[in-house]
VEXDREN-2710 file (C-alpha; in Angstrom, 1 decimal):
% VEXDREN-2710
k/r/px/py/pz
1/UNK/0.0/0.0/0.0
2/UNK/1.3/3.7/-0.7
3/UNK/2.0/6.2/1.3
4/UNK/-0.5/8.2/-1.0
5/UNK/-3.3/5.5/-0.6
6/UNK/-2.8/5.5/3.5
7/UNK/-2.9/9.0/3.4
8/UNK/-6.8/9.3/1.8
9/UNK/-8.3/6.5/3.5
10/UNK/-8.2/8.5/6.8
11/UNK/-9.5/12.0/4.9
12/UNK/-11.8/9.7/3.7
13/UNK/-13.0/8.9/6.9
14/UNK/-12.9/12.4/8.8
15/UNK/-15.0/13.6/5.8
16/UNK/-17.5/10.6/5.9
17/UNK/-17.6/11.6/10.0
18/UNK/-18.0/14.7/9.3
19/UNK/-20.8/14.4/6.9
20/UNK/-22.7/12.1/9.8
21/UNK/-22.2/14.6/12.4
22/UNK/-23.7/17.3/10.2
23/UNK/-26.8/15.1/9.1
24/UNK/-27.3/14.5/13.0
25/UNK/-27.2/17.6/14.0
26/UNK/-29.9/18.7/11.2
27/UNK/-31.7/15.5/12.1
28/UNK/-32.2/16.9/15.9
29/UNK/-32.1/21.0/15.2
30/UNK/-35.2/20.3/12.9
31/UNK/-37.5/18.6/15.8
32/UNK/-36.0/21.7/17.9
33/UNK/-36.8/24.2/15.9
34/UNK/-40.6/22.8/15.0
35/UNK/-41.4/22.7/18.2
36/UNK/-39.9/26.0/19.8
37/UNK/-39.3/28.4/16.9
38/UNK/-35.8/29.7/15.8
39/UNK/-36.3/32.2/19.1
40/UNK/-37.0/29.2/21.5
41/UNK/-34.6/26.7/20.5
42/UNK/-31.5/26.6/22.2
43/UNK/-27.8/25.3/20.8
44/UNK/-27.0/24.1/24.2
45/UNK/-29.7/21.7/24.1
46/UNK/-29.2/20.7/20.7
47/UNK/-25.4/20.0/21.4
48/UNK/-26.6/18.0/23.8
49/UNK/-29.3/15.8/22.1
50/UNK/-26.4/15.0/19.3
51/UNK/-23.1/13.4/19.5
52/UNK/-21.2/16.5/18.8
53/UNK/-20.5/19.9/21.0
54/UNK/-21.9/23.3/20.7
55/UNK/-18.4/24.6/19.3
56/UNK/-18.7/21.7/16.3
57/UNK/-22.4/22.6/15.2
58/UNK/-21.2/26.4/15.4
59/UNK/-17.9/25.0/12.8
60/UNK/-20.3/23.1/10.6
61/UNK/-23.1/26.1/10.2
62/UNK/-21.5/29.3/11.6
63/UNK/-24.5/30.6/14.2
64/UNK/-28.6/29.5/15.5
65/UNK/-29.6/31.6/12.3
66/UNK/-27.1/29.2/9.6
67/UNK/-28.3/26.1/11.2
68/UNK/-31.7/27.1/10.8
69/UNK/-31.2/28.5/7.1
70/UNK/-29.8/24.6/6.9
71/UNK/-32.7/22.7/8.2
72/UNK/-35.2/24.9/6.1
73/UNK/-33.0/24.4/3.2
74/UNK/-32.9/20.6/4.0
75/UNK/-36.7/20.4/4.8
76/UNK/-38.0/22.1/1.6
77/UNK/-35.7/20.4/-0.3
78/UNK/-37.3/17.4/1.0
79/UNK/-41.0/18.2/0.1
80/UNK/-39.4/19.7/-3.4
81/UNK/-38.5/16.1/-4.3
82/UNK/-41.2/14.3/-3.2
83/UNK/-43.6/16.5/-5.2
84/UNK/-41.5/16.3/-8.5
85/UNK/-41.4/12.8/-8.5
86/UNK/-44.1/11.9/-10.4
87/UNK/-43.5/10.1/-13.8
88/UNK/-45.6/11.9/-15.6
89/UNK/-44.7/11.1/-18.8
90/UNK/-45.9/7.5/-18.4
91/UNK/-49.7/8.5/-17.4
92/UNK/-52.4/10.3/-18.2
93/UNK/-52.5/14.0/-16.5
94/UNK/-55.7/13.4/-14.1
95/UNK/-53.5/10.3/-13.3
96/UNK/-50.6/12.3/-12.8
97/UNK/-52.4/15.0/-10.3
98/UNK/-53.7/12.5/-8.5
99/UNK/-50.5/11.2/-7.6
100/UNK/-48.8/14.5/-7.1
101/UNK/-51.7/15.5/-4.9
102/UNK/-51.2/12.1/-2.8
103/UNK/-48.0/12.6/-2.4
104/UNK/-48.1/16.1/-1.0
105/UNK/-50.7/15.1/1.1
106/UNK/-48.8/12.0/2.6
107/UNK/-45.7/14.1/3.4
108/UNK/-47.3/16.5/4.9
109/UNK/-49.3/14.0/6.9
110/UNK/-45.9/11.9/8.0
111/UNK/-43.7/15.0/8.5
112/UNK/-46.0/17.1/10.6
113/UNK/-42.2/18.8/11.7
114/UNK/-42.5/20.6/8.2
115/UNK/-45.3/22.4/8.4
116/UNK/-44.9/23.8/12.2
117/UNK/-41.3/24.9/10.9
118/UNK/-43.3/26.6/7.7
119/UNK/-45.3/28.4/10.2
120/UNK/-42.5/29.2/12.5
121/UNK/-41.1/30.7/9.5
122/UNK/-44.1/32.4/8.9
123/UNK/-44.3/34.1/12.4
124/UNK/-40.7/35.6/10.5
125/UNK/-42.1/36.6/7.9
126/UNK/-39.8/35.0/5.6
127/UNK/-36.7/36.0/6.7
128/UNK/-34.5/33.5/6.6
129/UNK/-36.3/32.0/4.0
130/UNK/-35.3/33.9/1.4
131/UNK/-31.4/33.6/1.7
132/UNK/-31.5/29.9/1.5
133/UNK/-29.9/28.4/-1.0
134/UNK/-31.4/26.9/-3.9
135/UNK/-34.8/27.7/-3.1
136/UNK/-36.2/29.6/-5.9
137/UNK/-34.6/27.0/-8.1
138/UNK/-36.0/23.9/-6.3
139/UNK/-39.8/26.3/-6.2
140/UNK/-39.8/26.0/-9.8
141/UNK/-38.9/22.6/-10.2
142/UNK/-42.7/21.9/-8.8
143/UNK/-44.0/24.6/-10.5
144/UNK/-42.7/23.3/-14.1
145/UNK/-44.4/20.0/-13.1
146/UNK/-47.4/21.1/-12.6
147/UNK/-47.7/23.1/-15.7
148/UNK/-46.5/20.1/-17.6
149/UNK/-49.4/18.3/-16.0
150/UNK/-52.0/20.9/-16.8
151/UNK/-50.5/21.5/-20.3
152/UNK/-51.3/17.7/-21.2
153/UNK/-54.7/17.3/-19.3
154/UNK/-55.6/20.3/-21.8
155/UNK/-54.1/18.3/-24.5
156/UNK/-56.3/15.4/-23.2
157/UNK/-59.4/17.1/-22.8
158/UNK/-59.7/16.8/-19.2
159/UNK/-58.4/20.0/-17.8
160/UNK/-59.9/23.1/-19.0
161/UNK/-57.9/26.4/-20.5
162/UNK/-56.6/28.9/-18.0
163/UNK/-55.3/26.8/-14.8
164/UNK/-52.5/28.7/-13.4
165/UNK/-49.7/26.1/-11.8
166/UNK/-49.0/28.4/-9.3
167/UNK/-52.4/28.8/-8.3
168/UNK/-52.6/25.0/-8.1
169/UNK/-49.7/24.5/-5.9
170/UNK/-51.2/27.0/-4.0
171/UNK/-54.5/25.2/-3.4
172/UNK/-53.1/21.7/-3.1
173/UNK/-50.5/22.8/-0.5
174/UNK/-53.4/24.6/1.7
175/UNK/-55.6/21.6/1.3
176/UNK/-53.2/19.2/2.3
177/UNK/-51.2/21.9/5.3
178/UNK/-54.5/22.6/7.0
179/UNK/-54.9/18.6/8.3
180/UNK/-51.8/18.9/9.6
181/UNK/-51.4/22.5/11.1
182/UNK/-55.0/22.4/12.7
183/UNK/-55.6/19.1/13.2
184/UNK/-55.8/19.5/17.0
185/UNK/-57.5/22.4/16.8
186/UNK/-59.9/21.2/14.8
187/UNK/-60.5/18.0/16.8
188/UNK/-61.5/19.8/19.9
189/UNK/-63.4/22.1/18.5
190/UNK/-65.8/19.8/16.0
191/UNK/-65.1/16.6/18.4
192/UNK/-64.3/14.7/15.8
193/UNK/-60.3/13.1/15.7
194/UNK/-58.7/14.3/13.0
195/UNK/-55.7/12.1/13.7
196/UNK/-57.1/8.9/12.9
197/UNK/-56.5/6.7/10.0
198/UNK/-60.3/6.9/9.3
199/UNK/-59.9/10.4/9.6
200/UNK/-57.0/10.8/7.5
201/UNK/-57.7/8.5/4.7
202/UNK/-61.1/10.3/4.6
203/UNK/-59.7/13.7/3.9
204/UNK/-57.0/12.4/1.7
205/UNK/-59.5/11.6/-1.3
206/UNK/-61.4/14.4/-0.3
207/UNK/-58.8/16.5/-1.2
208/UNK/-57.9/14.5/-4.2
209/UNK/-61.6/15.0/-5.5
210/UNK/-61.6/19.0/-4.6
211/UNK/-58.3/19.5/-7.1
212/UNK/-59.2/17.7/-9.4
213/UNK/-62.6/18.9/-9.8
214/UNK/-61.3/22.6/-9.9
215/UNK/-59.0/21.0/-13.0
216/UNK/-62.0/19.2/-15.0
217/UNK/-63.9/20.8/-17.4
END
């Protein structure tokens, strides 16, 4: 073995080490910040929930605010991919929506961390938001989808003239937020347990059916 080849395999492994303690770290700031806000969350206590020290999250992300610009940037980056990973191209577009709707609405459902960090975010009026990374670019990768599926359910016949895609993101993100951002709200108010698979799988096609019958012709 070379001196050159012993040499790598132990960058290799700071850089692989590194790279853990950095996903860790975003793994337990995101639950943090959910549930207590950028202003509530603390660096001590995430420092100590992960297998690293406050100085090494503060080398990895530079301050609270970078860290929190990282797990937005991570979480949206998330929900970007999901969304666009419809194969469109191999069904019909009411097909397509369907499945793009389903998706949205299952993340949403199974990352309920997501949307209380959206409306964190919210209560910043987009602050951070905006200087993170990537995000206008990964935006318009759903946005492109969308009109891609609109374009061919017009093509098809099924989808009528004038459907704006970012209208339609608009509408399926709100449909699909509001059972997870009220659900408790809503539960106690109405008495009716939103967070139950009955429940859930109820509102799921609901919303399926109210897109696409603001799509149909």
């Amino acid at each position: 073995m070379t001196n050159a080849t012993t040499s790598q395999e132990p960058r290799a492994t700071r850089a692989a080490d590194s790279e853990a303690t950095k996903a860790n770290i975003l793994d337990v700031a995101r639950q943090e910040f959910a549930d207590k806000g950028l202003s509530g969350a603390r660096i001590d206590e995430i420092a100590e929930r992960t297998n690293t020290s406050k100085r090494m999250i503060y080398y990895h992300f530079g301050s609270k605010e970078g860290l929190y610009r990282a797990v937005l940037e991570q979480a949206y980056t998330r929900i970007r991919e999901t969304e666009t990973a419809v194969p469109i191209e191999t069904m019909g577009a009411e097909e397509a929506l369907k499945a793009n709707v389903l998706l949205t609405f299952d993340y949403h459902n199974q990352h309920p961390e997501f949307v209380r960090l959206v409306m964190n975010e919210n209560i910043h009026h987009g602050e951070f938001i905006k200087d993170v990374a990537g995000i206008k670019r990964r935006n318009e990768s759903v946005i492109r989808v969308l009109g891609e599926i609109i374009a061919k359910g017009v093509d098809e016949g099924v989808f009528r003239d004038g459907l704006d895609p970012i209208d339609l993101h608009m509408t399926i993100s709100a449909l699909c937020f509001y059972n997870v951002s009220n659900r408790y709200t809503f539960s106690e108010i109405f008495r009716r347990d939103m967070t139950s698979p009955e429940a859930v799988a109820r509102r799921r096609e609901q919303v399926v059916e109210v897109v696409l019958a603001a799509c149909r012709r």
